[in-house]
Backbone as numpy.savetxt, mean C-alpha at the origin, in Angstrom:
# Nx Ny Nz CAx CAy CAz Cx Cy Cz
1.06 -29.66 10.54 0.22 -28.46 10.54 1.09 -27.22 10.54
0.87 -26.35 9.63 1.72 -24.74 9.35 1.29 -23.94 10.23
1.60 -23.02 10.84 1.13 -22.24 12.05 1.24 -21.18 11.07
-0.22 -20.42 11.36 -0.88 -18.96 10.77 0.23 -17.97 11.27
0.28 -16.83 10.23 1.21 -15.73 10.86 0.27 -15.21 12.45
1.20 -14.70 13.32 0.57 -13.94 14.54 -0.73 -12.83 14.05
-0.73 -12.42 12.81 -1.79 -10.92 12.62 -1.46 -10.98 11.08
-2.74 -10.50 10.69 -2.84 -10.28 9.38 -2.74 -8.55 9.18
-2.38 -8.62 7.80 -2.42 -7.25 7.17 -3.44 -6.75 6.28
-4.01 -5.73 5.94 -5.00 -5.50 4.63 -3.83 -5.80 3.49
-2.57 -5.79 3.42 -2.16 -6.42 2.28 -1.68 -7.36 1.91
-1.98 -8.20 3.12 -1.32 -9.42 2.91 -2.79 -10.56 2.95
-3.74 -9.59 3.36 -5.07 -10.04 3.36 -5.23 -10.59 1.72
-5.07 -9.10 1.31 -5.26 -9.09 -0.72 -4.34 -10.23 -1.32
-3.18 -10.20 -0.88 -2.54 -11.05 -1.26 -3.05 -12.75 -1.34
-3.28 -13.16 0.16 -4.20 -14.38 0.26 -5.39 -14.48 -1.07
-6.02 -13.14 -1.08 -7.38 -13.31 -2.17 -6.94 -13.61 -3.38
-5.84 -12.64 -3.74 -5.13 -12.75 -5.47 -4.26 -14.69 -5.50
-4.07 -15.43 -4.54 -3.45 -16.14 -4.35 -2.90 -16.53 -3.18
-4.02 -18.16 -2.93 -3.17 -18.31 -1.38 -2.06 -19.00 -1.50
-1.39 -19.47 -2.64 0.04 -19.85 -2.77 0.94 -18.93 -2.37
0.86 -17.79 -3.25 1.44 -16.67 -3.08 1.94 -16.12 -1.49
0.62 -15.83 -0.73 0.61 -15.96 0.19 1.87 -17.00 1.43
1.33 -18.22 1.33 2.07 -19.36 2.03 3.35 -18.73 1.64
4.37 -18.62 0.46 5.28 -18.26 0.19 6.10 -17.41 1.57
4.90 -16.10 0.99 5.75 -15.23 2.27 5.40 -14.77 3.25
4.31 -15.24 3.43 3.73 -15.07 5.43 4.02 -16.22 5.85
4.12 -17.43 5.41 3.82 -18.70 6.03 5.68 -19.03 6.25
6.27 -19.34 4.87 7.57 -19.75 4.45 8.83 -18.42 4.65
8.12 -17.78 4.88 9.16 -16.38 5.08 10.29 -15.85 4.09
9.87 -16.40 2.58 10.53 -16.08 2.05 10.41 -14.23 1.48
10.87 -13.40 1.35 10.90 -12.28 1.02 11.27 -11.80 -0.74
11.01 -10.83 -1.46 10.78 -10.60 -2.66 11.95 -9.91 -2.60
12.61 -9.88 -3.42 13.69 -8.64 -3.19 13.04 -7.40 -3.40
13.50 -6.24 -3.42 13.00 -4.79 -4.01 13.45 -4.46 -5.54
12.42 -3.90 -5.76 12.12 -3.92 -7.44 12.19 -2.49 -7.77
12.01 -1.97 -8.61 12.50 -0.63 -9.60 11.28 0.15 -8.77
10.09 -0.63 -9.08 8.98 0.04 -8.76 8.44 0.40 -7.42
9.15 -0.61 -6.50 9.00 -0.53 -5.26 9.96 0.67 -4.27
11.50 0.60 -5.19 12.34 1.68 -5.02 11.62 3.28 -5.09
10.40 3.40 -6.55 10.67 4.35 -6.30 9.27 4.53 -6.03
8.43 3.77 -5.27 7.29 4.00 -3.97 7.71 4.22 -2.87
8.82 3.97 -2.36 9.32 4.19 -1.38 9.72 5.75 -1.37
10.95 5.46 -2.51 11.71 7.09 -2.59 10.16 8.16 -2.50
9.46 8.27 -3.33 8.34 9.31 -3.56 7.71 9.53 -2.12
7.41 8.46 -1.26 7.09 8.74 0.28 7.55 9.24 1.16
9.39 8.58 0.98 9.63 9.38 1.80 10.48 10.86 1.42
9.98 11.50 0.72 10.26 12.88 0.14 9.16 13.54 0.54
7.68 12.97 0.42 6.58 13.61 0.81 6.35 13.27 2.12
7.05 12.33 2.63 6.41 12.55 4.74 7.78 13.98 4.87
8.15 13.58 4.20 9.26 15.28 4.85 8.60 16.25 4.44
7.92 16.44 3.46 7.43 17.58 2.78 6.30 18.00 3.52
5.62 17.10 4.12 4.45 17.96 4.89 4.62 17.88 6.05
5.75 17.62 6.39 6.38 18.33 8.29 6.79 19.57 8.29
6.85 20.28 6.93 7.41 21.46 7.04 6.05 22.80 7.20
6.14 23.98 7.43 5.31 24.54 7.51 4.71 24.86 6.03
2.96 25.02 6.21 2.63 25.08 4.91 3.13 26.23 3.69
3.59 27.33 3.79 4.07 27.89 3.01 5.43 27.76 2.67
6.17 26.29 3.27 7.09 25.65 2.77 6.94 24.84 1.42
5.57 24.74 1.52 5.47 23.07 0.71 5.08 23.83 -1.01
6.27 23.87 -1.27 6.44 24.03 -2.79 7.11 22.74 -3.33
6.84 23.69 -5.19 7.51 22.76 -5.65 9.23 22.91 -5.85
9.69 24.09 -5.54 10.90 23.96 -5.18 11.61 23.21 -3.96
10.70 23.22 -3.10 11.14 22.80 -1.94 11.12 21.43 -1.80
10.16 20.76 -2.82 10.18 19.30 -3.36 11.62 18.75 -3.99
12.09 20.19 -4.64 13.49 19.41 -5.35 14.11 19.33 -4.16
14.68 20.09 -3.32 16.02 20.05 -2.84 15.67 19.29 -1.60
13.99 19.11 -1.77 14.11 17.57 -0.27 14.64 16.17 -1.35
14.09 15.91 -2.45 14.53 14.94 -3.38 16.30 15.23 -3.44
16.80 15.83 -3.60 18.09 15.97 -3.18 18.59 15.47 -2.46
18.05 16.12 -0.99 18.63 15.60 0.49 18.67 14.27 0.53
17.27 13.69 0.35 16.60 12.71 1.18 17.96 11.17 0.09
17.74 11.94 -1.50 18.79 10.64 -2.24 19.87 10.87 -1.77
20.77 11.60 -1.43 21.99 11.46 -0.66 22.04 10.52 0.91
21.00 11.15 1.53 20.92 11.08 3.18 20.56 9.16 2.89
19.54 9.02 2.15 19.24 7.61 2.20 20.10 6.78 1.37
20.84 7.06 0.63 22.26 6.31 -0.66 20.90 5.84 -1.27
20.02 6.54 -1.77 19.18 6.04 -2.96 19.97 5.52 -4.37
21.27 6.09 -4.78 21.70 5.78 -5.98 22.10 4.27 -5.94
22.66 3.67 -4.79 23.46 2.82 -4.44 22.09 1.79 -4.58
21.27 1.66 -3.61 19.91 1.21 -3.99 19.50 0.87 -5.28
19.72 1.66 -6.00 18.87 1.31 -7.11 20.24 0.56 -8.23
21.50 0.78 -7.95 22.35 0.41 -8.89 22.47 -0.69 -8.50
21.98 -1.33 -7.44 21.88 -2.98 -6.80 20.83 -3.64 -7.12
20.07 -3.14 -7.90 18.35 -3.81 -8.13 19.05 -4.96 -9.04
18.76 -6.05 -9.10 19.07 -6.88 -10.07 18.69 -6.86 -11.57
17.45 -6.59 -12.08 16.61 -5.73 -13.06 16.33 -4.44 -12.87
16.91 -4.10 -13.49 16.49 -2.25 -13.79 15.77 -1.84 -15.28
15.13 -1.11 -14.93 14.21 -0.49 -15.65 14.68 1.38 -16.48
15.75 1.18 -16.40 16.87 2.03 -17.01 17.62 2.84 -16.63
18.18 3.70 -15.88 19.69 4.24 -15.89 19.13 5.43 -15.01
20.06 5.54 -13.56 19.69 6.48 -12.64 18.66 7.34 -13.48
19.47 8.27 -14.04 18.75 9.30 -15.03 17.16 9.29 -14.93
16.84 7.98 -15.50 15.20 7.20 -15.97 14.50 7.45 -14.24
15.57 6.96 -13.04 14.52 6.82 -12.32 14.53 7.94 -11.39
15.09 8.81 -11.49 14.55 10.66 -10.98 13.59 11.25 -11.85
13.94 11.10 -13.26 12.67 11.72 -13.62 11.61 10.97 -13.60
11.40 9.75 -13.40 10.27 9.43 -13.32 9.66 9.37 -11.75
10.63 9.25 -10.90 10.17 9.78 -9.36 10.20 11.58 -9.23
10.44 12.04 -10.45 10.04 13.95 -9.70 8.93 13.94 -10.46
8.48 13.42 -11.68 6.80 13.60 -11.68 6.39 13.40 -11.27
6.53 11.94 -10.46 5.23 11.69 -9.51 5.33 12.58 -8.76
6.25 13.32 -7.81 6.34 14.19 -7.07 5.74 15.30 -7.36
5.90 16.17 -8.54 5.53 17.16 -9.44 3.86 16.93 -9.44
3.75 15.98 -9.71 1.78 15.60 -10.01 1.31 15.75 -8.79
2.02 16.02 -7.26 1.50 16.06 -6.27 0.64 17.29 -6.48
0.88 17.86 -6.74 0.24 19.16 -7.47 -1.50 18.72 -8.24
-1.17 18.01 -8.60 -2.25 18.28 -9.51 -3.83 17.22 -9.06
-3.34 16.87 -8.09 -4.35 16.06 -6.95 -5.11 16.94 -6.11
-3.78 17.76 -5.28 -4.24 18.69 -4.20 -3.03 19.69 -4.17
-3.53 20.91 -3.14 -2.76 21.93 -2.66 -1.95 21.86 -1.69
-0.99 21.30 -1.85 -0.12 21.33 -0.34 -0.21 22.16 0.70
-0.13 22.64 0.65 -0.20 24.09 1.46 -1.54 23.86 1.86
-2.87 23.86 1.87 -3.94 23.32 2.42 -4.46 22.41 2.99
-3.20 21.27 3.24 -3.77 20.10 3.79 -2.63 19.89 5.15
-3.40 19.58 6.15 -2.80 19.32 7.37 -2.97 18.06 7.83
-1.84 17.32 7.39 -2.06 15.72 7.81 -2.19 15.48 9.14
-2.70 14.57 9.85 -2.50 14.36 11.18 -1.39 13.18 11.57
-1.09 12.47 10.76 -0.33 11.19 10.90 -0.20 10.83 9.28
1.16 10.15 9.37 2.09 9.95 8.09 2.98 8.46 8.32
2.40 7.52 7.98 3.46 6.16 8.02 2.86 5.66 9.54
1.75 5.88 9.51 1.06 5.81 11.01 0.81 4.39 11.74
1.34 3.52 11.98 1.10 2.12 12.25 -0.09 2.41 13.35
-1.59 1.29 12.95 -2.44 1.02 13.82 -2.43 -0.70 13.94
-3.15 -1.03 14.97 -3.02 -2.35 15.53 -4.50 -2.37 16.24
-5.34 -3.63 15.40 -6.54 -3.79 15.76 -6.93 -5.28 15.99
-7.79 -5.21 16.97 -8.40 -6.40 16.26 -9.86 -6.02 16.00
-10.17 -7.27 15.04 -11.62 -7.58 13.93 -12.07 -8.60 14.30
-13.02 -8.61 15.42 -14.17 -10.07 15.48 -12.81 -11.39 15.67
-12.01 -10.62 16.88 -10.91 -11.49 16.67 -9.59 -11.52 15.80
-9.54 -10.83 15.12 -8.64 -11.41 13.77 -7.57 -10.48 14.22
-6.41 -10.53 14.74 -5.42 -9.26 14.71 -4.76 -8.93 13.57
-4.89 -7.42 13.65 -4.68 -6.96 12.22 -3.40 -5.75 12.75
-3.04 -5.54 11.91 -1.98 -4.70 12.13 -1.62 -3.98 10.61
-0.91 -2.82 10.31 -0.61 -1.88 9.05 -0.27 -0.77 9.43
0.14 0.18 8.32 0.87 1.45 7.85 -0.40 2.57 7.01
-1.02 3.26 7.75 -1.08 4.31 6.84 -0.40 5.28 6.69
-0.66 5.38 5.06 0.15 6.76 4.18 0.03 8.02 4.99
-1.21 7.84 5.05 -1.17 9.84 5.69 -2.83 9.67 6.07
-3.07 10.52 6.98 -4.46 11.13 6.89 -4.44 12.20 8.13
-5.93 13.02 7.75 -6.28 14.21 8.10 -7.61 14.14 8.50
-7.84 15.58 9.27 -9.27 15.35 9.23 -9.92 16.70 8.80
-11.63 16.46 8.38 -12.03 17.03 7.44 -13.07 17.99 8.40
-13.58 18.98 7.44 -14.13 20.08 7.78 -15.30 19.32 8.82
-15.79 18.71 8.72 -16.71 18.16 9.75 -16.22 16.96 10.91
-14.95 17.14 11.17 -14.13 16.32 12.29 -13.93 15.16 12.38
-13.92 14.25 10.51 -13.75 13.38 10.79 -12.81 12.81 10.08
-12.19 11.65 9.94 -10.68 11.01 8.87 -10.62 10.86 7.82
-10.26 11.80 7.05 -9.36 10.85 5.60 -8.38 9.87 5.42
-8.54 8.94 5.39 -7.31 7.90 4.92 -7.16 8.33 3.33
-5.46 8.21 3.18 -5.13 8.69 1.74 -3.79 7.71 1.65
-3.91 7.41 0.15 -2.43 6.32 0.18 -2.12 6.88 -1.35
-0.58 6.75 -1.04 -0.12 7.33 -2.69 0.40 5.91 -2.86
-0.10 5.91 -4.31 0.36 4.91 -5.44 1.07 5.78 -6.47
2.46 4.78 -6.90 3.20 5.62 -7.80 3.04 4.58 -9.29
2.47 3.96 -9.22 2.12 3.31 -10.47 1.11 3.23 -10.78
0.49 2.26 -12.16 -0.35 2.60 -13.01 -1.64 2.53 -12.39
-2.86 3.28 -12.92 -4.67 3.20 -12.12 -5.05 1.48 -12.44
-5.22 0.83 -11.75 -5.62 -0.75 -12.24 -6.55 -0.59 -13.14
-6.27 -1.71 -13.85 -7.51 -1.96 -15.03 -8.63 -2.89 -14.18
-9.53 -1.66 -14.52 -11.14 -2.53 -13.85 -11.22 -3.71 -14.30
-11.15 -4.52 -15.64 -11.46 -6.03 -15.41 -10.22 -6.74 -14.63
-9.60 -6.14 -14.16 -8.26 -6.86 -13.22 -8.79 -6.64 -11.44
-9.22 -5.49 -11.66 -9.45 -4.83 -10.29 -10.38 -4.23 -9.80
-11.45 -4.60 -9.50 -13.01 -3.83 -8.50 -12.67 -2.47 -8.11
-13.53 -2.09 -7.92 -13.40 -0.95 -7.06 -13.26 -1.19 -5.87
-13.88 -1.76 -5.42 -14.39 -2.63 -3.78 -13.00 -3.02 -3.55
-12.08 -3.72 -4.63 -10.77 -4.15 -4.04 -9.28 -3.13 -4.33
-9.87 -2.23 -5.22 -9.17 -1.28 -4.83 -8.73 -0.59 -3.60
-9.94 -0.23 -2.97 -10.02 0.47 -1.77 -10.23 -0.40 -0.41
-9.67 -1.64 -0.84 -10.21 -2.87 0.46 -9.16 -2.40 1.67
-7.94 -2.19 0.85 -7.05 -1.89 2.33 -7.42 -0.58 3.15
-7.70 0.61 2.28 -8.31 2.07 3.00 -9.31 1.50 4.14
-10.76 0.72 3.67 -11.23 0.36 4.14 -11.24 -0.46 5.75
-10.47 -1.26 5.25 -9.61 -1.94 6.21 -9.25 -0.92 7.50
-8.48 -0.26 6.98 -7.71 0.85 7.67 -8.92 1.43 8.64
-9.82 1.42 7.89 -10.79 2.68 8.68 -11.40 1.81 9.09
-11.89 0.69 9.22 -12.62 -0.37 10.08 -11.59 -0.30 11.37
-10.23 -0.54 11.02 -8.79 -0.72 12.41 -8.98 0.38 13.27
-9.26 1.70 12.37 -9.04 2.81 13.38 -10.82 3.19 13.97
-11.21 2.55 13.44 -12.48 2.64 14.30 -12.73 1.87 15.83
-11.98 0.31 15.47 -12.02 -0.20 16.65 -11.12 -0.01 17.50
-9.79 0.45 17.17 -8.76 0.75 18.52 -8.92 2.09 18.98
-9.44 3.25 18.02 -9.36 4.28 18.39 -10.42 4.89 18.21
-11.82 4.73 17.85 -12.70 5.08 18.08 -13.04 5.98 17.36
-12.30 6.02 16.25 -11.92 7.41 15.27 -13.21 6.41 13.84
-13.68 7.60 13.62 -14.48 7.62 12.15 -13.97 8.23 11.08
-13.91 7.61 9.77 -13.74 7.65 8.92 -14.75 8.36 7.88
-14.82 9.84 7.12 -15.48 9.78 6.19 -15.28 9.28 4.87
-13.55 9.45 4.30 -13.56 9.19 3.06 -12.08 8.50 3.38
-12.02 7.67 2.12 -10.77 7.16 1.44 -10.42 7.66 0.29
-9.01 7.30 -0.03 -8.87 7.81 -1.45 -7.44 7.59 -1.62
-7.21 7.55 -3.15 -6.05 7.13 -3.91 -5.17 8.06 -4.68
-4.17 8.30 -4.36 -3.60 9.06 -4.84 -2.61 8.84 -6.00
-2.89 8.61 -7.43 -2.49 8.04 -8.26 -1.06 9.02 -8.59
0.07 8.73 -8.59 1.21 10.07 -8.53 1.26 10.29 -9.94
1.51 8.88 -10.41 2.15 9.08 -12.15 1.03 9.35 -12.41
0.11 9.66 -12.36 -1.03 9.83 -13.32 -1.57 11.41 -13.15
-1.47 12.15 -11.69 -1.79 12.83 -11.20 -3.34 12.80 -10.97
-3.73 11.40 -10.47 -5.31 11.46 -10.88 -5.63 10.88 -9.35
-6.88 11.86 -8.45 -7.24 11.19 -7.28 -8.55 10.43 -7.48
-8.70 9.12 -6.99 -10.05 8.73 -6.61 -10.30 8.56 -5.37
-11.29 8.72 -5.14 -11.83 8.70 -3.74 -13.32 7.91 -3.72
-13.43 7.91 -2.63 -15.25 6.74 -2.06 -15.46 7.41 -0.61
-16.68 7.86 -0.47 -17.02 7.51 1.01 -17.26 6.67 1.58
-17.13 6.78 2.65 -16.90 5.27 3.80 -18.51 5.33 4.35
-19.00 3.85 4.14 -20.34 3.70 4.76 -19.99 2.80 5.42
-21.41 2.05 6.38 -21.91 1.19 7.13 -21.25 -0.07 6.22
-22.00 -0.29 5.17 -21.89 -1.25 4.40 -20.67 -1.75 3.70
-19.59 -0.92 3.65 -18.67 -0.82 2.82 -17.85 -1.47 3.76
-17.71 -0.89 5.21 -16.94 -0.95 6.13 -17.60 -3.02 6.50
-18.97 -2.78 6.07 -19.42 -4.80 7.11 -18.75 -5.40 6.30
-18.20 -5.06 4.75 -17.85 -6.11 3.69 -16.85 -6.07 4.11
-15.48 -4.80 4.56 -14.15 -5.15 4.55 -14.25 -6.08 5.59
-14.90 -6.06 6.83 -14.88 -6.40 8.15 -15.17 -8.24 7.33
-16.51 -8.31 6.98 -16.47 -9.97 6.25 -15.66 -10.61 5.74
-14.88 -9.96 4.84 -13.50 -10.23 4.28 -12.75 -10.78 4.85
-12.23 -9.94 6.08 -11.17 -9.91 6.63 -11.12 -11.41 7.42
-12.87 -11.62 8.08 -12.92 -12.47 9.04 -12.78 -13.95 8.05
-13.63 -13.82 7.06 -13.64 -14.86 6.45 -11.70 -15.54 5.69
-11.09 -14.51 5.09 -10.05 -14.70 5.16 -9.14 -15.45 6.25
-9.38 -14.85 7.45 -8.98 -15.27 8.54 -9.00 -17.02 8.90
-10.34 -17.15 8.14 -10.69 -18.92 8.58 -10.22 -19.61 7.78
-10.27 -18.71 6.35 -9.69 -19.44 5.37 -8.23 -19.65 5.36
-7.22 -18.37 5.73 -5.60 -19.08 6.27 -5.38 -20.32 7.27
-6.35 -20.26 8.24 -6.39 -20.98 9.31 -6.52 -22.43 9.04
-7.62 -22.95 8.24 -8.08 -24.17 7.33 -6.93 -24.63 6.53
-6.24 -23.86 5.27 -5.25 -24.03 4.79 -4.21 -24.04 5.74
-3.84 -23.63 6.70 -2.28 -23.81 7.76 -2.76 -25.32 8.44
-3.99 -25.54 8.29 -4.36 -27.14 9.03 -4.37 -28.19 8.19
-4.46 -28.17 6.80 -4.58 -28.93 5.64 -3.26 -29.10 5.19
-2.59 -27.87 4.97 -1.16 -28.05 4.26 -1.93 -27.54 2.66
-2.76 -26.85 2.85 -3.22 -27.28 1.19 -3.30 -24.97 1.27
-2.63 -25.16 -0.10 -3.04 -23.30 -0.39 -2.91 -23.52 -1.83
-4.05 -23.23 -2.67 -4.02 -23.25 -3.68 -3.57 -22.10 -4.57
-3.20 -22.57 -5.94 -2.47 -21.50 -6.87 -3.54 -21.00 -7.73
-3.81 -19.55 -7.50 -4.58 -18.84 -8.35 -4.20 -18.42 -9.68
-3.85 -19.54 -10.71 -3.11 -19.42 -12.10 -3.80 -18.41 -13.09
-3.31 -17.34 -13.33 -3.80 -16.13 -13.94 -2.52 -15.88 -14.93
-2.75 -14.64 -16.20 -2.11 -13.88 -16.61 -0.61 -13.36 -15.86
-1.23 -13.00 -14.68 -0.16 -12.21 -13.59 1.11 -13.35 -13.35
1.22 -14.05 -13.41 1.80 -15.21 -12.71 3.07 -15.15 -13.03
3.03 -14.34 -14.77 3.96 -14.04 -15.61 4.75 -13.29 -15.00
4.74 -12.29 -14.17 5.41 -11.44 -13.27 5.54 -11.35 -11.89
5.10 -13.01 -10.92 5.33 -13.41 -9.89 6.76 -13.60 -9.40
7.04 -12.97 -8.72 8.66 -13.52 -8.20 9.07 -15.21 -7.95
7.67 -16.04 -7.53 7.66 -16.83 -6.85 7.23 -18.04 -8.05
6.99 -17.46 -9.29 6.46 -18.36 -10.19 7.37 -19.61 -10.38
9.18 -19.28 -10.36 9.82 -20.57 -10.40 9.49 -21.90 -9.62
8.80 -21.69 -8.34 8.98 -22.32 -7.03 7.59 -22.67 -7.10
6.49 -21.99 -7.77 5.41 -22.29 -7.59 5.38 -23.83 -7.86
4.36 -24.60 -7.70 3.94 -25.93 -8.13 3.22 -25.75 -8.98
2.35 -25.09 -9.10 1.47 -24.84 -10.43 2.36 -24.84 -11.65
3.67 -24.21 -11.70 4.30 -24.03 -13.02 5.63 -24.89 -12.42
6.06 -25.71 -11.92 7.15 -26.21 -11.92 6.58 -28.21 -12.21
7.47 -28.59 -12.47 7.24 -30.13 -12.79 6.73 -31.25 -11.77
């Protein structure tokens, strides 16, 4: 019998859904993904913007965006990072400008200078009908009527709806605001996505209903790792994607 990780995540939740092979891999087996081009520069773009809105608001330009992108690639050896990726996706050069647009498009979402985050990289720790959950939010604030935005920047592409729901788009926000409802008592009005490369926001309000499905999810997930860690059995969700699984060598589905 495989023993369940201690606490689940909203993304490791998704992960189980897209594939509970996948899953077993690296909650169960502990194997880890290395870091990828794309993940380098989700990272880099975050942490340029948790610095950027610690500063006072008539700091938060777009000049003041370059020379934190400056700091922050020196202070963190971002170059060194990325000249170690095993696959690269093309030549320092390629990946500043494509991490100062996303930066640059921060602009074109919202006003810096008008938004007062309350928490940035905010770890909450809940439990759900039992289920311990634990995560990272991006940032959030609260709104003219006193209550939370959860906001997460994505630096890559808007999913393609026949790949991706809406409902599972926003399952982890959700998530999030179900967590911070039960440890902290805090309400949620809206979620939302902050698409960088695209400069495009979506957003949903948070209902009753929205919030019982993440909460169903989560629990039902929960029984379902639990069943599979007692079986030995996690099945491979063989899709298109599989093509760009780290784990596809090792999988059983595609190995002999």
């Amino acid at each position: 019998m495989l023993k369940a990780p201690d606490y689940l995540s909203p993304s490791s939740i998704s992960t189980y859904r897209d594939c509970p092979q996948k899953f077993k891999f690296s909650r169960i087996d502990g194997i880890k993904e290395p870091p990828s081009w794309a993940t380098h520069l989700g990272t880099f773009v975050h942490e340029v913007l948790e610095h950027l809105y610690q500063l006072d608001a008539d700091e938060r330009t777009l000049d003041t965006v370059k020379q934190l992108a400056g700091e922050r690639w020196q202070v963190s050896e971002w170059e060194k990072a990325v000249n170690a990726l095993d696959k690269k996706q093309g030549e320092i050069r390629d990946f500043k400008i494509q991490a100062f647009e996303c930066l640059k498009n921060l602009w074109k979402v919202e006003e810096p200078s008008s938004v007062e985050l309350m928490g940035m990289e905010h770890e909450v720790l809940s439990e759900i009908d039992g289920v311990a959950m634990k995560g990272y939010i991006d940032r959030f604030h609260i709104d003219d009527s006193g209550l939370v935005v959860i906001g997460d920047y994505k630096t890559g592409k808007i999913p393609n709806p026949r790949f991706k729901s809406e409902d599972d788009k926003f399952f982890q926000l959700f998530s999030y605001a179900l967590m911070l409802q039960e440890s902290d008592q805090e309400e949620t009005s809206r979620v939302e996505l902050l698409y960088l490369k695209d400069g495009v926001r979506h957003d949903v309000t948070v209902t009753p209903v929205k919030l019982a499905i993440a909460r169903g999810t989560i629990v039902e997930t929960k029984e379902a790792v639990d069943a599979a860690c007692e079986s030995g059995k996690f099945e491979c969700n063989v899709t298109k994607l599989c093509d760009w699984c780290f784990f596809k060598p090792q999988c059983p589905a595609h190995t002999p």
